[in-house]
Each structure stands twice: as structure tokens, then as C-alpha cells.
Kinemage of the C-alpha trace (Angstrom):
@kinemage 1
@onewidth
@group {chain A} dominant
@subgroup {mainchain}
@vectorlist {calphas} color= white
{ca unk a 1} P 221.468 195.740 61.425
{ca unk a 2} L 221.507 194.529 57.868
{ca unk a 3} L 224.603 193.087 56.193
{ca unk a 4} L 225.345 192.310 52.504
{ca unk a 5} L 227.371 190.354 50.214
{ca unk a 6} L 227.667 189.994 46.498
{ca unk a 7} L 229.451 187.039 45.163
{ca unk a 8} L 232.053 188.192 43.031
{ca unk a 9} L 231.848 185.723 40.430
{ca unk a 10} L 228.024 185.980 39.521
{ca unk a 11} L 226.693 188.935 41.547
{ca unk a 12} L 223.955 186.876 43.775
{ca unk a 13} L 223.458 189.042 46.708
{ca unk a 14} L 223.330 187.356 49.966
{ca unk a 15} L 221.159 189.324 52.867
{ca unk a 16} L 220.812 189.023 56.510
{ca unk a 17} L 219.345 191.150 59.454
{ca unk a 18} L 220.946 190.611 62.354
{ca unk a 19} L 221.890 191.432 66.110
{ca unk a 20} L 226.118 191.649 65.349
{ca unk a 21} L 228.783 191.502 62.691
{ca unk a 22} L 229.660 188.380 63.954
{ca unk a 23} L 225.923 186.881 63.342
{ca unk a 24} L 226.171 188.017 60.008
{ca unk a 25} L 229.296 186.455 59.244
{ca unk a 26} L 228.336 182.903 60.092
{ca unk a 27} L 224.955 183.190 58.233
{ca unk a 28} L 226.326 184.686 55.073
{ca unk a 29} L 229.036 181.968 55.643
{ca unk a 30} L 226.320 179.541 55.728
{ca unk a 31} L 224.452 180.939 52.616
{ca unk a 32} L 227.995 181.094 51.249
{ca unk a 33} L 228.962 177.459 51.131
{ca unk a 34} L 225.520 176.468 49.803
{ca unk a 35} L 226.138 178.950 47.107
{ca unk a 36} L 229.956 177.830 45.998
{ca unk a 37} L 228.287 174.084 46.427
{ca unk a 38} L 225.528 175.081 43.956
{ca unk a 39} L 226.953 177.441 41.213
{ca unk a 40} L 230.998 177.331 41.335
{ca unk a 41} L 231.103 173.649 42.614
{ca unk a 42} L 233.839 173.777 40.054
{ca unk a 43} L 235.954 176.273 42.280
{ca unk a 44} L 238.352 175.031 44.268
{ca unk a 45} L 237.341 176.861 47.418
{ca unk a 46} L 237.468 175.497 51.351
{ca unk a 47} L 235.516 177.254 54.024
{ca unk a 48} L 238.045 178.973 55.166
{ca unk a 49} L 239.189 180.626 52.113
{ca unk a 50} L 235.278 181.730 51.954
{ca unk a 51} L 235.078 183.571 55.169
{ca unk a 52} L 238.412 185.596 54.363
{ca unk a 53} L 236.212 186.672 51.134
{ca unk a 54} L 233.338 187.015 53.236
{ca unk a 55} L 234.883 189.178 55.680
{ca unk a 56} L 236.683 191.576 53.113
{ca unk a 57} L 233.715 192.342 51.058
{ca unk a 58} L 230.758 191.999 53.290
{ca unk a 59} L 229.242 195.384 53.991
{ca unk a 60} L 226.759 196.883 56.677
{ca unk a 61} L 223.739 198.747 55.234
């Protein structure tokens, strides 16, 4: 199954293909931090906070 995510601030999709919902979640998580690190290191964002967003807008296609 393939999951999706756009970040809200800049639109950078992330992808993954994967077994569950709950694979998905950690890798886009994953990607996720990375991303905020790289280009919103400015936001004031834990992990935590990023897998609520994660988990509201991530979508199966």
C-alpha cells in the first residue's frame, strides 16, 4: 500500500510503499524530522507534535 504526505508549509511530498499504516507512519515520521531539521529548522516543532500532523493529514493512495 502506498501512503502520502505533503508538508503543509512548502508542499514537499513525502512517499512510502509499505506493508501497514503503522509502517508508514514511522517512515514518513522519519522523512519528517529530517525534513523540519532541513527546511523549517526555524519551527519550533518536537517529534511528537510531528506525528499528530503526520497522522491527520497522511493519506493512503
Amino acid at each position: 500500500m502506498a501512503y502520502e504526505m505533503k508538508c503543509p508549509l512548502c508542499g514537499q511530498e513525502m512517499k512510502v510503499d509499505v506493508e501497514t499504516e503503522a509502517e508508514a507512519l514511522k517512515l514518513i515520521l522519519d522523512e519528517g524530522v529530517k525534513h523540519v531539521q532541513e527546511a523549517h529548522k526555524d519551527l519550533p516543532m518536537d517529534e511528537g507534535m510531528l506525528k499528530q500532523l503526520i497522522q491527520t493529514n497522511m493519506k493512503k493512495t
